[in-house]
N, C-alpha and C positions, 0 to 999 in steps of 0.2 A: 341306484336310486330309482323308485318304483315311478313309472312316467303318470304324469298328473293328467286328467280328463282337462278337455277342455271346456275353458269358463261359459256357460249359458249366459244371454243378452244380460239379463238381472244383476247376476255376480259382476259382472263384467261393470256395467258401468258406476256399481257401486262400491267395487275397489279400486275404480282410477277416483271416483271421488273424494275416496276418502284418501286415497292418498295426498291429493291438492291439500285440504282440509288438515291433513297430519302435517304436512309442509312447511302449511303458512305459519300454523303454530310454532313451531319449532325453530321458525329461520326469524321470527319477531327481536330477539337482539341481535340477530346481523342488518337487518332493515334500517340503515342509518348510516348518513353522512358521517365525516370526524365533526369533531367542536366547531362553529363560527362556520362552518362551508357547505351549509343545506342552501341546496335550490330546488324551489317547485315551480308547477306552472300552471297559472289560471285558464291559459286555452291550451287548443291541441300542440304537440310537438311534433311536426312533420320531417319526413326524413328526407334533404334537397337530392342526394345521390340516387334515393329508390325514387323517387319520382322521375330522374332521369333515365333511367330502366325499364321504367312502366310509359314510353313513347306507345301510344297504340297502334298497332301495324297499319303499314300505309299511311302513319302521319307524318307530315312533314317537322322532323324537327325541331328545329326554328324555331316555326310558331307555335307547335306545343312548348319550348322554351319563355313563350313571351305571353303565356296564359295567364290571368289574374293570380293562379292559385301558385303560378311557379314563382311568380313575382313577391309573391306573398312572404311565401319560405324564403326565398333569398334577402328579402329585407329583415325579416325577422332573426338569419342568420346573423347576416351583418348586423344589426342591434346589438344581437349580443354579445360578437366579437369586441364591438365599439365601449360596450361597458367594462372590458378586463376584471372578469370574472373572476381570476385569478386562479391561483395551480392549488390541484386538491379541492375542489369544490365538485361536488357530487349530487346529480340528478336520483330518482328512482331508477332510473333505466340504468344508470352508469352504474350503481351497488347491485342489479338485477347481473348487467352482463357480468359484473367479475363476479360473479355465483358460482361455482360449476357443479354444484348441487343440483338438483329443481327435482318437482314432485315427478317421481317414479308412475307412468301409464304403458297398460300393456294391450298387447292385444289379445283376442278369445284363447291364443293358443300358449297366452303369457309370456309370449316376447314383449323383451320394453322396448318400447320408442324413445331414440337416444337424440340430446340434444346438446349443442357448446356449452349453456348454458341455462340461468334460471328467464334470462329477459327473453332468449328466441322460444323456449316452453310457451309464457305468457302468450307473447305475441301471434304464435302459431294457435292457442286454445282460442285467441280471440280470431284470427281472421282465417283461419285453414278448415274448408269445409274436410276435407278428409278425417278432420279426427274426429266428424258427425257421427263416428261408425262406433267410438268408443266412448264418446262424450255425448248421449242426442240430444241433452239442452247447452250445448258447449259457451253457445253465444252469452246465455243468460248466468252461466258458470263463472265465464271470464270476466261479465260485468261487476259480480260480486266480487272476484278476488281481487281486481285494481283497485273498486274502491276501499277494500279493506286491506291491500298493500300499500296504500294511499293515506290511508287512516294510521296505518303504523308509521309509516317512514315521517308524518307531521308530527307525531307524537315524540318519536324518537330523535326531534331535530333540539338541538345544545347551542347555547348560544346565536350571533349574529347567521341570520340568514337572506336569503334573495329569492325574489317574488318575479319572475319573468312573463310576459304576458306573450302567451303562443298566438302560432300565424293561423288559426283556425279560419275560411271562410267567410265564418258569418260571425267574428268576432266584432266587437261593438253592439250585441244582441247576447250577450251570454247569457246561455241557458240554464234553467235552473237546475239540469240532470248533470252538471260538468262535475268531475270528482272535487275538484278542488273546492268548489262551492257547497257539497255535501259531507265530504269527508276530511280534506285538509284545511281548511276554513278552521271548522268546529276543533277537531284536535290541537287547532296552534293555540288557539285561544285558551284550550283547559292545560296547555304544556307550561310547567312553572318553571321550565329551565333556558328560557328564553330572555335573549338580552334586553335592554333599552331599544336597542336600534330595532330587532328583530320586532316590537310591540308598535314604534315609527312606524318599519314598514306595513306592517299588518291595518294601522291605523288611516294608513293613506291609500293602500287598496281600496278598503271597506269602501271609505270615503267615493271612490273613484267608481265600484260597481255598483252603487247606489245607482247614479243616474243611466244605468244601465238595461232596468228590468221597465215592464209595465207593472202599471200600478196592478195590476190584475193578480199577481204573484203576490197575494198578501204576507202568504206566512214566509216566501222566502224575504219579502223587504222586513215583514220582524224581528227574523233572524239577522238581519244587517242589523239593523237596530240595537240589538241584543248586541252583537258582538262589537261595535261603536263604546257601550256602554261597558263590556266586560273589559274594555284593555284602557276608557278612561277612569276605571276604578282599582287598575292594579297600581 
């Protein structure tokens, strides 16, 4: 086999992108819980074990353990122990990690970069400066693919589902850039395959991130609005 030149900048980051782009298309009806056991989440999902990991050198333990933010995770852990979730219930991340697919990126010399699966892919386009070298708008890549992994995985949700409300920071201020509010919001509301209960819960969010925003966020309180009005008229 005749040895292939290696890929110039151009080629290069425009065949890892299209490979993401061929991916997400492709893996659209694996993106999905079974029936009755979709969970999403309206804040961030923090991971309580990496945050134990990530002590910064020369911190003392302890009180990095006793930080608002670790305090944060771990009650939000415990929440949603407390609620029995129950077995077979399926996040985005949890259908991501049993992937072992994910979009194919190489480097200039067409090695691939190999991953367990499709969630550590994601995760790594989102937070790993290293792959700057083969992704240069990686950040703004990553943005778009959650939210449009995000936008499938609602759509493809059946039956009864649950709504958890992440340990983000500065939740009680939720912002209007949160996927769930831009892309899983909108998709539950146009999914006809959604139960009573799933249309409740959706009903008592809405309700609940109302008093959430400034009023200053016109078009995202119309879009509350709207969606208020789309699930008291189904």
């Amino acid at each position: 086999m005749a040895h292939k030149p290696a890929l110039d900048e151009g080629e290069l980051h425009s065949l890892n992108y299209r490979s993401i782009r061929t991916w997400i298309a492709a893996s659209k009806g694996k993106l999905k819980a079974p029936a009755d056991k979709t969970v999403l989440y309206s804040g961030r999902d923090y991971d309580l074990e990496k945050l134990e990991k990530e002590v910064p050198p020369g911190a003392d333990r302890e009180a990095y353990m006793g930080t608002r933010m670790y305090k944060l995770v771990a009650a939000w852990q415990k929440s949603v122990k407390d609620t029995r979730v129950g077995v077979g219930f399926k996040t985005l991340p949890d259908v991501l990690k049993a992937m072992k697919d994910y979009p194919k990126i190489v480097d200039k010399d067409r090695k691939e970069v190999s991953y367990p699966n499709a969630w550590v892919f994601f995760d790594d386009l989102e937070n790993t400066k290293d792959l700057e070298a083969l992704l240069p708008n990686r950040k703004k890549i990553a943005t778009e693919a959650w939210r449009e992994l995000s936008d499938i995985f609602a759509s493809n949700a059946v039956g009864d589902i649950k709504i958890f409300d992440g340990a983000a920071d500065d939740y009680g201020k939720l912002k209007e850039d949160k996927s769930f509010i831009l892309k899983e919001l909108p998709a539950l509301l146009k999914n006809p395959n959604l139960s009573k209960q799933a249309k409740d819960v959706l009903s008592e969010k809405i309700s609940k991130y109302g008093s959430y925003f400034d009023h200053r966020y016109t078009e995202l309180m119309d879009n509350l609005k709207s969606s208020r009005k789309a699930l008291s008229g189904k």
